[in-house]
PADO-650020 format. One line per field, with one value per residue (C-alpha): residue number from 1; residue in three letters; x, y, z. Coordinates in nm, 2 decimals, decimal comma. Layout:
REM residues N
seq: NUM; ...
type: ALA; ...
c1: X; ...
c2: Y; ...
c3: Z; ...
This chain:
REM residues 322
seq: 1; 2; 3; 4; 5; 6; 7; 8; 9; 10; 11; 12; 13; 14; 15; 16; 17; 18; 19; 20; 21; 22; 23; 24; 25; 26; 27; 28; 29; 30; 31; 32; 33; 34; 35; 36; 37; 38; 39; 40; 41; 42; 43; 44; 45; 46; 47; 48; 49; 50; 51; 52; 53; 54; 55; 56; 57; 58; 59; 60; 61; 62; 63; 64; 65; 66; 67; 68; 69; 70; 71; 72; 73; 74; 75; 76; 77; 78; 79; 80; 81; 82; 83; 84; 85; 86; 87; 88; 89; 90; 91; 92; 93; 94; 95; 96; 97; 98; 99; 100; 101; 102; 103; 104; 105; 106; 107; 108; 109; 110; 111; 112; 113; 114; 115; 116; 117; 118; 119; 120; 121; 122; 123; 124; 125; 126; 127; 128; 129; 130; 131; 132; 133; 134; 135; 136; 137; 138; 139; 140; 141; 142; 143; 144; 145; 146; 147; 148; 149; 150; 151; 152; 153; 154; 155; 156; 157; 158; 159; 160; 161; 162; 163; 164; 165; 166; 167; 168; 169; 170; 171; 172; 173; 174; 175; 176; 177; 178; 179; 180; 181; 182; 183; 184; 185; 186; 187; 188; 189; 190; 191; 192; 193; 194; 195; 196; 197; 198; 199; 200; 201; 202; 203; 204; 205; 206; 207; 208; 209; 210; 211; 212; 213; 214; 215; 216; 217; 218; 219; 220; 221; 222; 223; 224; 225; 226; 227; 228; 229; 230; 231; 232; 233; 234; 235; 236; 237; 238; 239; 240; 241; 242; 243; 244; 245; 246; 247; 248; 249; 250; 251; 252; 253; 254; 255; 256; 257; 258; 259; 260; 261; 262; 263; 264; 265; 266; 267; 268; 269; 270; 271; 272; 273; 274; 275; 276; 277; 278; 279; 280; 281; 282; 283; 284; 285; 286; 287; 288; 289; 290; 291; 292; 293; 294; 295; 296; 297; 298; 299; 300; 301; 302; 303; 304; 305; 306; 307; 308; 309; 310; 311; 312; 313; 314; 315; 316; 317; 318; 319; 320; 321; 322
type: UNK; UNK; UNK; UNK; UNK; UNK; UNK; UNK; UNK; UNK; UNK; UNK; UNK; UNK; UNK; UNK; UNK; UNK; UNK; UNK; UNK; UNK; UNK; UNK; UNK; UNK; UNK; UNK; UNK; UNK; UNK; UNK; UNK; UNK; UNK; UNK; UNK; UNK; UNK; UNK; UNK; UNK; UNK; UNK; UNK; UNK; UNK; UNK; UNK; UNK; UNK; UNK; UNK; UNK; UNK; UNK; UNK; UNK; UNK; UNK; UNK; UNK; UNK; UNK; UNK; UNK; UNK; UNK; UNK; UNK; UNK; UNK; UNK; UNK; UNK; UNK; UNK; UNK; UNK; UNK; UNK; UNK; UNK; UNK; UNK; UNK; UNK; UNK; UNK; UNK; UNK; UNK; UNK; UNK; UNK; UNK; UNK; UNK; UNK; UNK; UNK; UNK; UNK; UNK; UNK; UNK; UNK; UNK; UNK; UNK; UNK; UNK; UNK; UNK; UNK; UNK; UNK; UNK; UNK; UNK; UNK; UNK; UNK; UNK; UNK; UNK; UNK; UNK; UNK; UNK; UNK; UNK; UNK; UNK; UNK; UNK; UNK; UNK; UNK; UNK; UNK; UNK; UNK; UNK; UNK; UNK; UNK; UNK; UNK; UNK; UNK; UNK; UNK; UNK; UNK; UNK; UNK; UNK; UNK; UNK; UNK; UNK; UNK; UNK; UNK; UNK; UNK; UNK; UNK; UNK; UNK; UNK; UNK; UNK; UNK; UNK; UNK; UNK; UNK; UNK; UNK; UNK; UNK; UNK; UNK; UNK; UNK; UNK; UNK; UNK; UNK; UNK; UNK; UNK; UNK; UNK; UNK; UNK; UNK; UNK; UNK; UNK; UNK; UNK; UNK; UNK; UNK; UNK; UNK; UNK; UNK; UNK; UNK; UNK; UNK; UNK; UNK; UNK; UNK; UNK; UNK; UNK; UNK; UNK; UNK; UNK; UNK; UNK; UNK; UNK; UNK; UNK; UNK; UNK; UNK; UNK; UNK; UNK; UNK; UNK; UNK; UNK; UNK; UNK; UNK; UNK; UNK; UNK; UNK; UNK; UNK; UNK; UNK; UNK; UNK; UNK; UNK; UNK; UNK; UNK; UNK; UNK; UNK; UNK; UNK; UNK; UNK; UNK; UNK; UNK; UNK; UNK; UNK; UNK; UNK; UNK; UNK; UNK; UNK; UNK; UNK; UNK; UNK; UNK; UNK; UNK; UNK; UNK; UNK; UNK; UNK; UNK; UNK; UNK; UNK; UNK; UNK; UNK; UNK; UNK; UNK; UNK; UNK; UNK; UNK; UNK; UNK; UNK; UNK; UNK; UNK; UNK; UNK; UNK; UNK; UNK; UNK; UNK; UNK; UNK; UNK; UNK
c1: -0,09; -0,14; -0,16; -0,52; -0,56; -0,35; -0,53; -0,83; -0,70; -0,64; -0,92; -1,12; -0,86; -0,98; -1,35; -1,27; -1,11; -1,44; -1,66; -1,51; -1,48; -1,85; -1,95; -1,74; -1,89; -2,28; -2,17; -2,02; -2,22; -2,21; -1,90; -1,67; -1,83; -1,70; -1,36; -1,30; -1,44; -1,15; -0,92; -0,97; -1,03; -0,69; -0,45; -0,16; -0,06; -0,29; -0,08; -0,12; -0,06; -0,14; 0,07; 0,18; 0,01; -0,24; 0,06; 0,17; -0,14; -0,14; 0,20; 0,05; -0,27; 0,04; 0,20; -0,12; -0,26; 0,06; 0,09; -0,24; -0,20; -0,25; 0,06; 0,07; 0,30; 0,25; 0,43; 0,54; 0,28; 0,57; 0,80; 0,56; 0,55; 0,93; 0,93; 0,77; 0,42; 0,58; 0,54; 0,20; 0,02; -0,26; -0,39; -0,25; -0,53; -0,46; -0,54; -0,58; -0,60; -0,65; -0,89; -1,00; -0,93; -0,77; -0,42; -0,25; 0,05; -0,20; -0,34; -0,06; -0,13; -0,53; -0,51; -0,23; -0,50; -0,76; -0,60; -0,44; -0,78; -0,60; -0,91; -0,88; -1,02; -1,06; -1,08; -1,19; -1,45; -1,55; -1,77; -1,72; -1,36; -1,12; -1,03; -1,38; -1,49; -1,23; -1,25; -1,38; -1,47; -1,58; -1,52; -1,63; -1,45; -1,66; -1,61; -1,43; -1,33; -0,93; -0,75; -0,59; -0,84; -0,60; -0,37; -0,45; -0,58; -0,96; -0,94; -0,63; -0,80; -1,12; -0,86; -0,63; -0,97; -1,11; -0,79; -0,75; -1,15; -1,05; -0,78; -0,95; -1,25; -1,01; -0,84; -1,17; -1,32; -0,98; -0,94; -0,62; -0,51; -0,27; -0,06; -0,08; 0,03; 0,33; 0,46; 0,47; 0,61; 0,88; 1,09; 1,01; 0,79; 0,53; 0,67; 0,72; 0,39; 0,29; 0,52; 0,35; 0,42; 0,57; 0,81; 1,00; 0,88; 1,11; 1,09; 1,21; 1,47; 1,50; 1,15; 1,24; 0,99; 0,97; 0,72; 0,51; 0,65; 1,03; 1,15; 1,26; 1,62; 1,64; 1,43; 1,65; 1,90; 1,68; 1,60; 1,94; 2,04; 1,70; 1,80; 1,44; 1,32; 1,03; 0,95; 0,70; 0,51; 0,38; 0,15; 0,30; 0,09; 0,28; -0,02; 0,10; -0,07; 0,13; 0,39; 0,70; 0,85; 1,16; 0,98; 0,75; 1,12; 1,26; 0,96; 0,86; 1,26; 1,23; 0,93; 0,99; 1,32; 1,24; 1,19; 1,41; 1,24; 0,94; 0,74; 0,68; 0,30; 0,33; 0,42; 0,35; 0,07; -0,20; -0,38; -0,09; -0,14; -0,13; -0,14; -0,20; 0,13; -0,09; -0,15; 0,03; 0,35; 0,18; -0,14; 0,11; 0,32; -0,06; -0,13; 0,15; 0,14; -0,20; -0,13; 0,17; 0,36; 0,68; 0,67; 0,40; 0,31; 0,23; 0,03; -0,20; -0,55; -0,67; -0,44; -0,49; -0,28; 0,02; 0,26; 0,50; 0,69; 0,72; 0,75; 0,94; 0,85; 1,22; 1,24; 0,95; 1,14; 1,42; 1,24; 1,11; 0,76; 0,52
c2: -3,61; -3,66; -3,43; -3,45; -3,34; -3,02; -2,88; -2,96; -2,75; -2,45; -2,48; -2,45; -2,15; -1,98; -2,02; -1,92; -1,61; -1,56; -1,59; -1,26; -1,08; -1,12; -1,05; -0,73; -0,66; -0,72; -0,51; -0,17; 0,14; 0,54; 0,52; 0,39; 0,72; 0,93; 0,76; 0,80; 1,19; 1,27; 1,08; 1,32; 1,63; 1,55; 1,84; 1,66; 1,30; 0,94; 0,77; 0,36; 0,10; -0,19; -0,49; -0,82; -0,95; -0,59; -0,41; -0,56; -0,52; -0,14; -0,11; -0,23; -0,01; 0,27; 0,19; 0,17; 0,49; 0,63; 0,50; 0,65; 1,04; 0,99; 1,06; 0,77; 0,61; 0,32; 0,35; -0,01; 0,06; -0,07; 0,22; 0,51; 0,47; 0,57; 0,88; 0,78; 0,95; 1,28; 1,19; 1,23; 1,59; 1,71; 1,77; 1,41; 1,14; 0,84; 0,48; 0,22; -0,18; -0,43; -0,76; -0,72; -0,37; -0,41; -0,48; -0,34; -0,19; 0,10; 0,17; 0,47; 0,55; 0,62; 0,80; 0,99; 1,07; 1,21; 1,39; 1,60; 1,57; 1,37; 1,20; 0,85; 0,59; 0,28; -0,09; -0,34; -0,66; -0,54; -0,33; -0,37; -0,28; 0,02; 0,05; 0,05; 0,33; 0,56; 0,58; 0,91; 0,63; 0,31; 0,05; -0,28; -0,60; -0,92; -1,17; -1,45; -1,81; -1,79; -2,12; -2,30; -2,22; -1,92; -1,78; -1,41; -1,51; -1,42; -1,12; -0,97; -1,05; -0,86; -0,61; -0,55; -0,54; -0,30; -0,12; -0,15; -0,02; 0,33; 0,33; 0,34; 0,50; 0,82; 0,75; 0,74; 1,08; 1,24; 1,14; 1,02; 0,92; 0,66; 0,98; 1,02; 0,68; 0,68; 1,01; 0,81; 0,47; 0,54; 0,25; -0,10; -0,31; -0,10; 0,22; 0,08; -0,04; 0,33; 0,51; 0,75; 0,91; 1,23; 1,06; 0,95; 1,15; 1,38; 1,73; 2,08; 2,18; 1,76; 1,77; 1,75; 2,02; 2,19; 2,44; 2,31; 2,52; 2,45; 2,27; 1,92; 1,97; 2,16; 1,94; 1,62; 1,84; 1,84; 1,47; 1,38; 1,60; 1,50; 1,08; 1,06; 0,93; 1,15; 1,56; 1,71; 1,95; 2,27; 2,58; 2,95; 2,95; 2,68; 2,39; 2,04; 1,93; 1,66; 1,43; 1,27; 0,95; 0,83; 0,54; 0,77; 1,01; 0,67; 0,57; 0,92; 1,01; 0,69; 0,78; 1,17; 1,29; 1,63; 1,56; 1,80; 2,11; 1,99; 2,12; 1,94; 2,01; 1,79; 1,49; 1,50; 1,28; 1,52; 1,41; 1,19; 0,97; 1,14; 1,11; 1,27; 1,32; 1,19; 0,81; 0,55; 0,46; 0,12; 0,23; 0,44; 0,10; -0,08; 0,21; 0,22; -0,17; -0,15; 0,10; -0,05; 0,27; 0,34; 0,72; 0,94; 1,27; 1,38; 1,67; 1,82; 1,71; 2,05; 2,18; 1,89; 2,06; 2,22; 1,92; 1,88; 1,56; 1,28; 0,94; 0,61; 0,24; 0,23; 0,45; 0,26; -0,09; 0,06; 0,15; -0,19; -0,19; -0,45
c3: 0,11; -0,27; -0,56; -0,55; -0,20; -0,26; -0,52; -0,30; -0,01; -0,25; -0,38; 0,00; 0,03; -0,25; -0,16; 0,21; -0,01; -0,29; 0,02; 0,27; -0,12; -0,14; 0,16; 0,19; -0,14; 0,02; 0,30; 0,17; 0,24; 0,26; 0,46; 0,20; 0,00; 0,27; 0,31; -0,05; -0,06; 0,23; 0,05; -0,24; -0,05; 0,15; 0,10; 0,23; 0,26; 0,35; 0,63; 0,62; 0,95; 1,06; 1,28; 1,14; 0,80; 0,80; 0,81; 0,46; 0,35; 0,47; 0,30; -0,04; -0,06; 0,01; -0,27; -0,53; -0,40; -0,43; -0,79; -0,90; -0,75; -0,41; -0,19; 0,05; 0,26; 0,50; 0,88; 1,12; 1,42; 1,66; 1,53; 1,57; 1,92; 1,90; 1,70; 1,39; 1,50; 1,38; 1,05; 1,09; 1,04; 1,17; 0,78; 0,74; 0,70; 0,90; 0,81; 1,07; 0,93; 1,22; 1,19; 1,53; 1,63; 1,96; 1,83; 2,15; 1,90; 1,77; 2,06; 2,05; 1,75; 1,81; 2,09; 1,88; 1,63; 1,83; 2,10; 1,76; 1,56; 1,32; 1,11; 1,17; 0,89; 1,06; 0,85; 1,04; 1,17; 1,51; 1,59; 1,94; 1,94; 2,02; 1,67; 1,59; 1,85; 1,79; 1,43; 1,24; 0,91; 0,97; 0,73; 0,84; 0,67; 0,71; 0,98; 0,84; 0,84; 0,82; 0,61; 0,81; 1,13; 1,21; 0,94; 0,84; 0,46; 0,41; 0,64; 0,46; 0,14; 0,22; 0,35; 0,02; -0,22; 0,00; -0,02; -0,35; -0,41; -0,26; -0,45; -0,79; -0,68; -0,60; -0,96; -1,15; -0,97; -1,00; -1,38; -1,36; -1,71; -1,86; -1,95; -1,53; -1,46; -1,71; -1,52; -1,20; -1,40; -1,61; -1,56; -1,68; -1,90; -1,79; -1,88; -2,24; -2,22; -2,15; -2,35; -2,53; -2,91; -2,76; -2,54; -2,85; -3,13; -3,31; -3,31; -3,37; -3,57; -3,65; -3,83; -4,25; -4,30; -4,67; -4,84; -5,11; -5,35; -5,27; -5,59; -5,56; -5,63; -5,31; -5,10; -5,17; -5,02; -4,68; -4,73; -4,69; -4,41; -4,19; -4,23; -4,17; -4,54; -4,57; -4,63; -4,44; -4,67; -4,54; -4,72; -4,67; -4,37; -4,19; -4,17; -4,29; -4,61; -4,71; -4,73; -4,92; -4,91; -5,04; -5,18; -5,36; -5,43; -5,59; -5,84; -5,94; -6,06; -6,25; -6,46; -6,50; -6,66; -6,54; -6,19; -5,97; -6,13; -6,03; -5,67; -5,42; -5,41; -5,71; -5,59; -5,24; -5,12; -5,00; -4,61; -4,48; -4,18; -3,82; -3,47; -3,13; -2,92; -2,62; -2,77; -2,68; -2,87; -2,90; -3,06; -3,35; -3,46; -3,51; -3,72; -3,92; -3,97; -4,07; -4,34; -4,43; -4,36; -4,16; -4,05; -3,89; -3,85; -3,48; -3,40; -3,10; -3,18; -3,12; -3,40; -3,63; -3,91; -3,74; -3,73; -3,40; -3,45; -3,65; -3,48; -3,69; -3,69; -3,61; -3,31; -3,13; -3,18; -3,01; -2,73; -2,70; -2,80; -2,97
């Protein structure tokens, strides 16, 4: 077979693939609704299975739900008919995938479900089937053309968007954040990605805080000790109203004999640069490139003067972010 020909059987994959997607798409109705309002009223866990290729696919929608709030797990149907089953609660909600719903592995598992009241979500193609019958929710998956004539491929496709549709729909009307995700995702290039300022911010006692009316002599003093090149100017009443920066230190001493006596008030820069501790780590290094800066201050949008941290150009490198 040539080149040429390959591409042209992936390419009749992929429309075999495009074509169950838009039909599942033509085809959804008000019982996905009600799948996805259990799955958010659930007050314990959302139990996956299915047998051969839908069990893979039943172990993936697991894992995403999982990953966005919902805690999931995905059982093997041939194990739960030795033991496994009491894994499953009665305030469980149980997830049946199967292409033609008579898969002869879950018939255990059904009857399982409703002799214990167990509600039973069923996803699949026939409506004529066990699977189909049984089930409390019935989402239908489109009948499809397989590749190949037989391998599972357009049915598990339809199987994993549909999947992956409660999924989100249950993020989306739970409000689960970026901040939510990076909880569950610490690890990685995605947890970098999602880093946020306060994961790596400075704080406390660390934070090179002075009053405005400290004199400079004093406040070199706290300069050095802090190793953060900047001051942190605050009024008597503890709000932040400005900022120092060695730089600015360095080119002020050089013009004005008399600098140490000086206050900070006057040389600070009044309104310095800040950011929410909730913002991505990211979004703080565009912002200080773009004013050419190397510090900021981080505070609690809802207290936009009270300073809790101060995050460095340096710090985010470190933690391997661009």
């Amino acid at each position: 077979m040539s080149k040429k020909r390959f591409i042209q059987t992936a390419k009749e994959v992929i429309n075999l693939e495009v074509k169950a997607l838009q039909n599942l798409k033509k085809n959804l109705n008000s019982s996905f609704n009600q799948a996805v309002n259990e799955i958010i009223k659930c007050q314990s866990k959302v139990i996956l299975c299915g047998v051969g290729k839908s069990g893979l696919i039943a172990s993936k929608i697991a894992a995403t739900l999982a990953s966005v709030g919902t805690p999931s797990f995905s059982i093997s149907a041939s194990e739960a008919s030795h033991g496994d089953l009491g894994m499953i609660s009665k305030k469980d909600i149980l997830i049946l995938l199967s292409n033609s719903g008579e898969t002869s592995e879950l018939r255990n598992i059904i009857q399982y479900a409703n002799r214990n009241k167990i509600l039973l979500i069923g996803i699949v193609s026939k409506k004529e089937s066990v699977l189909y019958r049984a089930s409390d929710i019935k989402l239908i998956t489109p009948k499809v053309i397989e590749a190949g004539g037989i391998i599972p491929t357009a049915s598990t496709t339809a199987q994993l968007a549909l999947g992956d549709a409660l999924a989100i729909a249950t993020m989306k009307y739970k409000k689960f954040t970026k901040i939510d995700f990076k909880k569950l995702h610490p690890s990685g290039s995605l947890g970098a990605q999602l880093t946020t300022v306060e994961d790596i911010m400075v704080k406390g006692s660390n934070i090179p805080f002075v009053n405005e009316n400290l004199k400079m002599n004093k406040a070199l003093k706290i300069l050095t000790e802090k190793k953060l090149g900047i001051l942190i100017v605050r009024n008597k009443n503890k709000k932040t109203n400005g900022i120092i920066t060695d730089g600015q230190i360095r080119r002020f001493s050089q013009k004005n004999l008399n600098f140490q006596s000086l206050r900070v008030k006057e040389i600070m820069t009044k309104r310095p640069v800040s950011i929410d501790k909730n913002e991505l780590a990211a979004k703080a290094l565009s912002l200080m490139n773009s004013k050419k800066i190397t510090s900021l201050i981080v505070n609690n949008k809802r207290k936009p003067f009270i300073t809790i941290g101060v995050i460095h150009v340096h710090t985010i490198l470190q933690s391997n972010i661009s």
